[in-house]
Phi, psi and omega in degrees: 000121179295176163310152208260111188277155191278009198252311176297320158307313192282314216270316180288316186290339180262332165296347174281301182306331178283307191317301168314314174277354187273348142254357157262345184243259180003267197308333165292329152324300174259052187251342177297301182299310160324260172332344177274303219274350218228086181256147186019057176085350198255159167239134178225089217292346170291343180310312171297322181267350179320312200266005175258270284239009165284133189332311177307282155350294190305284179332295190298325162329292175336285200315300148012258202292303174354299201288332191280323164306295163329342161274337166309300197290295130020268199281354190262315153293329175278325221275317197288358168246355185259313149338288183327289189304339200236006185251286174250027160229195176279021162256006121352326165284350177295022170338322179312300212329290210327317214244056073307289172283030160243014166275316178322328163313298174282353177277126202315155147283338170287317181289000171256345171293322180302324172299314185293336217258315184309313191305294197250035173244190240280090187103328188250180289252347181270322191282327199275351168281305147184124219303349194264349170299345177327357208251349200243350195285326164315304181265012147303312185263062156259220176236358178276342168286319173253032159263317188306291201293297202314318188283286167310333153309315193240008166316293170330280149021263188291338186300277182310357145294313169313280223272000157273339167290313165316303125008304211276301182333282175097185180245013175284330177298311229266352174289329170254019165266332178281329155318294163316315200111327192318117159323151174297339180274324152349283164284347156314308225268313173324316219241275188337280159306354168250000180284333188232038169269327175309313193273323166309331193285340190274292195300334202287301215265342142334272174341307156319290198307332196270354170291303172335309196264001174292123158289323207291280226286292177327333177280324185289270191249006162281343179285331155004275182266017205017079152269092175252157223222137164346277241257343170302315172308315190285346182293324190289315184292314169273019192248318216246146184257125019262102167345108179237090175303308187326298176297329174274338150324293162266042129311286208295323184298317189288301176319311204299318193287347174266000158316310216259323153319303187291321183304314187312299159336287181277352162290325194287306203302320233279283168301003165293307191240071186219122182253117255251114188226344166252127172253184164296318188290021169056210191201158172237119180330144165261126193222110172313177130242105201235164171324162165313309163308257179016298181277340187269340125341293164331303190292337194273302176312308163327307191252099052317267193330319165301312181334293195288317185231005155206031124292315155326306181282292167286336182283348149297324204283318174249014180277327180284339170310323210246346147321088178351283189221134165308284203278017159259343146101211194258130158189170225280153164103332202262016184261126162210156177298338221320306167302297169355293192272007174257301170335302174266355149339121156313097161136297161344160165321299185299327196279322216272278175324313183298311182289325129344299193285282182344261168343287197300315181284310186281323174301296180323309169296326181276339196260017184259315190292349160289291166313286200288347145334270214298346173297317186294326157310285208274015174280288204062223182256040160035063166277321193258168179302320180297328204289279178310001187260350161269020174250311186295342180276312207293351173232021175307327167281005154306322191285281181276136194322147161322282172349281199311314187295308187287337164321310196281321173305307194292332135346258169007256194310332184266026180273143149351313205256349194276136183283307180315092175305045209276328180307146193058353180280155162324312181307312193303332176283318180281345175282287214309318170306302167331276234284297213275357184245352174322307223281019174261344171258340146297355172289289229285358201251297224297311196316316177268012177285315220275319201289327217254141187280136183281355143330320149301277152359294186281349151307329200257353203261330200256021180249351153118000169295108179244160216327329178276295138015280196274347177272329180283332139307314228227287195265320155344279203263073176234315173294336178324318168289318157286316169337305186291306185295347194264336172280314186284332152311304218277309190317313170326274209281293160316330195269029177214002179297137190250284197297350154249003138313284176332297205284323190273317195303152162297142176326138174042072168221130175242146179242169192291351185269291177313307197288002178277293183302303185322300195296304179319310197283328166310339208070028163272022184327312185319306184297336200275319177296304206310312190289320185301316206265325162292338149326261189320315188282330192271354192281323188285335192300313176316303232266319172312294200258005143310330186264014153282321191286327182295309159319259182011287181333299204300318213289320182286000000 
C-alpha cells in the first residue's frame, strides 16, 4: 500500500469528521424526533402535536414566543440608540464601554436575574435604600420585570451588531442625503434603515432563539412570578417524578423545530438584504455635531444602562455574600467574610462543587479546542458539499436551545443497545460540554484560519516542508490566538453552565452553577452569592491575564 498524497489525507479527515459529528451531535438530535413520534413501541407521527394541542402546552408554546417578542422590542429599545449614539458621535472614543458592555453578556442569567430579585423584592436592598421606592416592587415581579432582566442580558448582543453595521454605513450616504434637502427621520427611514434591516434582522431573530431557548432566568423568576416557558416545561419532565420522556420529547421536538425555522428565516433575510458596503474607496466614520443637551442626554442614558444591567446585579450579589443576617439589611457591623472562609474551607461542600466546575471545564475546554481545530481545518473554506456540511453540524449546537442537546444526549447515551457505559459519569458531563461548546472554537480557529493566504502554505510545501512540517511551522502558530480564544470561550462559559448540569451530573456531585442554584432555592443566599461572586472573579481573573499574556505575544 502506497503512501497517502495530501488531497487523500484531507479527503479521510474529512469523512471522519463528518462521521464523528454525526454521532455526537446528529443523532442525539434526531433520537429527539424518533422518541417524540414512537409512543409505548408504536409509531405516531400525531404524538407532538397531539401533546402541543392540550391547552396547557399550546399556552406554555404562547407564552414562549410572547416573551421571545417582547424581548426583541426589549433589547431594541436599549442596543439601537445605544448603537446610534456609540457610531455617530464623539463618544465613539469611548472604546472601553464595548469590553464594558459584554459583562451583562457574560454574566449567567440566572445570577443577574437572582441579583434583580435579592434588590427589588420584599425587605430588599432597593427599599432599604429607598423606602419611598416601594411602589415599584409590586409591579416588578410581573412579566414585564422578566423582559426587563432578559433584555439587559442580551442587549449587548444586538448592540455590537448595530453598531458594526453602522460603522461599515459610514456618514458619506447619509451626508448626501442631507446635501438632498432630506430630514433627519427622512434619511433614518430611506437610507439608514433598510441598510441595517440584515444585520437587525439577524441579531432580533438571535435573540428569539436565545429567549426561547433560555433556563436561567425562567428557572429564577419566572417561577417566581409563575411564568412558565417551553424548556421550564421540559425541565420538569426529566428532573421531577413521574419522569415523562414522551412529553419532553415532544416539547423539545417542537422547540428544536421553531429554532430551525427561526435559523432558516435569517439565512433568507441575511441573503435578500444584505449589501455591499466596503469598497476600495473605504468609508469615512460619521461624526455629528450634536448639542450640549444632546450629549448630555447621551451620557445620562448610557450610565442608566450600566446602572441597570451590571450595578444593579452586582452590587446585590455581593452585598448579599457579605452579609451577618439577612434581615438586618445593610447596615455597619452586619458585614463579614465569614461565607468566604466556608465557602473555601478544604474539604466542604462548597470547595468540592468549585472544584468540580474547575476540572470539568479545563477538560471539556482543552478536548473541544481539539475537536473544533480540527473541524475547522479541515471545513477551510467550505468550497465542497461535504465541507459545508461539517461546517453546519460542527456549529449546529448553536442553532439549538441547550435544554434540547442535552435531552437528545441524554436519549443517545442511556439507550439500551449503547455499548459505552458513558451515561451518569463524569465523562458524560465533560461530553455534554464538549458538544454544546464546540462550535465557539470552530468559529473563532476557522476565522484566523480563513485570513491566512495560502500562499504561505505553498512556500513551505515548495522549500520541501512536508504536510506536518507546514501545520507545525506555519499554520499552528498562525491559528494559535483562535485556539486560545476558543479554549478561554468554551472554560468560561462551561465552568458557570446550569441547565446540563442539572440534568447530566452523577447522583450527589455539584458543580458551582448547581450549587448556586441549590443554596438559592434553599434559602442559603449568602453561600450561594458568595459562590457567584468567587465563580464569576475567578473566569473574569482568567480572561484578564489571558489577555496580558496575548498583548504581551503581539508586543514581542
Amino acid at each position: 500500500m502506497g503512501v497517502l498524497s495530501v488531497k487523500q489525507i484531507r479527503a479521510w479527515c474529512l469523512t471522519l469528521a463528518l462521521i464523528v459529528l454525526a454521532l455526537l451531535i446528529v443523532m442525539p438530535l434526531l433520537q429527539i424526533f424518533i422518541q417524540s413520534v414512537y409512543v409505548d413501541g408504536t409509531f405516531q407521527w400525531m404524538a407532538p402535536f397531539r401533546t402541543l394541542a392540550e391547552s396547557r402546552f399550546a399556552s406554555v408554546l404562547f407564552s414562549s414566543i410572547w416573551l421571545g417578542i417582547c424581548v426583541i422590542a426589549g433589547t431594541t429599545v436599549l442596543a439601537l440608540p445605544l448603537a446610534w449614539v456609540m457610531s455617530n458621535t464623539r463618544l465613539a472614543r469611548w472604546r472601553w464601554l464595548d469590553v464594558v458592555l459584554l459583562i451583562p453578556f457574560m454574566t449567567p442569567p440566572y445570577i443577574g436575574s437572582m441579583g434583580w430579585i435579592l434588590f427589588m423584592q420584599k425587605n430588599g436592598y432597593l427599599v432599604q435604600l429607598l423606602p419611598e421606592l416601594h411602589v415599584f416592587m409590586s409591579s416588578f415581579f410581573s412579566f414585564g420585570g422578566m423582559v426587563m432582566i432578559m433584555s439587559l442580558h442580551l442587549f449587548p448582543f444586538l448592540y455590537l451588531l448595530l453598531r458594526g453595521a453602522l460603522v461599515r454605513i459610514g456618514g458619506s450616504l447619509e451626508e448626501a442625503g442631507a446635501v438632498m434637502g432630506g430630514s433627519f427621520g427622512y434619511r433614518f427611514r430611506r437610507i439608514i434603515l433598510p441598510l441595517l434591516l440584515s444585520s437587525y434582522g439577524m441579531g432580533a431573530l438571535l435573540i428569539f432563539v436565545k429567549t426561547i431557548a433560555e433556563f436561567g432566568t425562567p428557572a429564577t423568576f419566572g417561577r417566581r412570578i409563575g411564568y412558565e416557558v417551553m424548556t421550564s416545561e421540559i425541565h420538569k419532565y426529566i428532573s421531577s417524578w413521574p419522569i415523562d420522556f414522551g412529553k419532553a420529547t415532544s416539547l423539545a421536538s417542537v422547540l428544536l423545530t421553531a429554532c430551525l425555522l427561526v435559523w432558516y428565516m435569517q439565512s433568507v433575510i441575511n441573503r435578500k438584504y444584505t449589501y455591499r458596503l466596503v469598497g476600495g474607496k473605504g468609508s469615512r466614520p460619521s461624526r455629528l455635531r450634536v448639542s450640549s443637551l444632546a450629549t448630555g442626554l447621551s451620557i445620562a442614558f448610557i450610565l442608566l444602562l450600566l446602572v441597570a444591567s451590571i450595578g444593579i446585579p452586582y452590587f446585590s450579589i455581593i452585598a448579599a455574600s457579605t452579609m451577618k443576617l439577612r434581615g438586618i439589611g445593610l447596615a455597619w457591623g452586619n458585614f463579614t467574610l465569614d461565607y468566604y472562609r466556608e465557602l473555601l474551607s478544604w474539604g466542604s461542600e462548597s470547595m468540592e462543587a468549585l472544584l468540580n466546575s474547575v476540572f470539568l471545564s479545563l477538560g471539556a475546554s482543552t478536548i473541544a479546542v481539539l475537536l473544533g481545530t480540527w473541524f475547522a481545518l479541515v471545513v477551510g473554506q467550505s468550497r465542497t458539499v461535504l465541507q459545508r456540511t461539517v461546517d453546519a453540524f460542527s456549529l449546529l449546537p448553536n442553532t439549538v436551545p441547550g435544554i434540547v442537546m442535552v435531552v437528545g444526549l441524554i436519549l443517545w447515551w442511556n439507550s439500551p443497545w449503547m455499548p459505552i457505559p458513558l451515561y451518569n459519569t463524569y465523562g458524560m458531563v465533560i461530553l455534554t460540554y464538549v458538544i454544546l461548546f464546540v462550535p465557539y472554537t470552530v468559529q473563532y480557529v476557522k476565522s484566523a484560519f480563513t485570513q491566512v493566504d495560502t500562499a504561505l502554505f505553498q512556500a513551505g510545501q515548495v522549500f520541501g516542508g512536508r504536510p506536518f512540517y507546514v501545520f507545525r511551522r506555519i499554520v499552528l502558530p498562525l491559528i494559535l490566538p483562535g485556539m486560545l480564544a476558543g479554549w478561554m470561550m468554551t472554560f468560561t462559559i462551561a465552568s458557570r453552565e446550569l441547565v446540563g448540569s442539572l440534568l447530566i451530573l452523577p447522583p450527589s456531585v455539584q458543580t458551582s452553577a448547581t450549587y448556586i442554584f441549590a443554596q438559592f432555592e434553599q434559602g442559603q443566599v449568602s453561600l450561594g452569592m458568595a459562590m457567584a461572586v468567587i465563580s464569576v472573579g475567578l473566569t473574569t481573573l482568567l480572561l484578564m491575564v489571558m489577555e496580558i499574556l496575548n498583548s504581551q505575544r503581539k508586543w514581542k
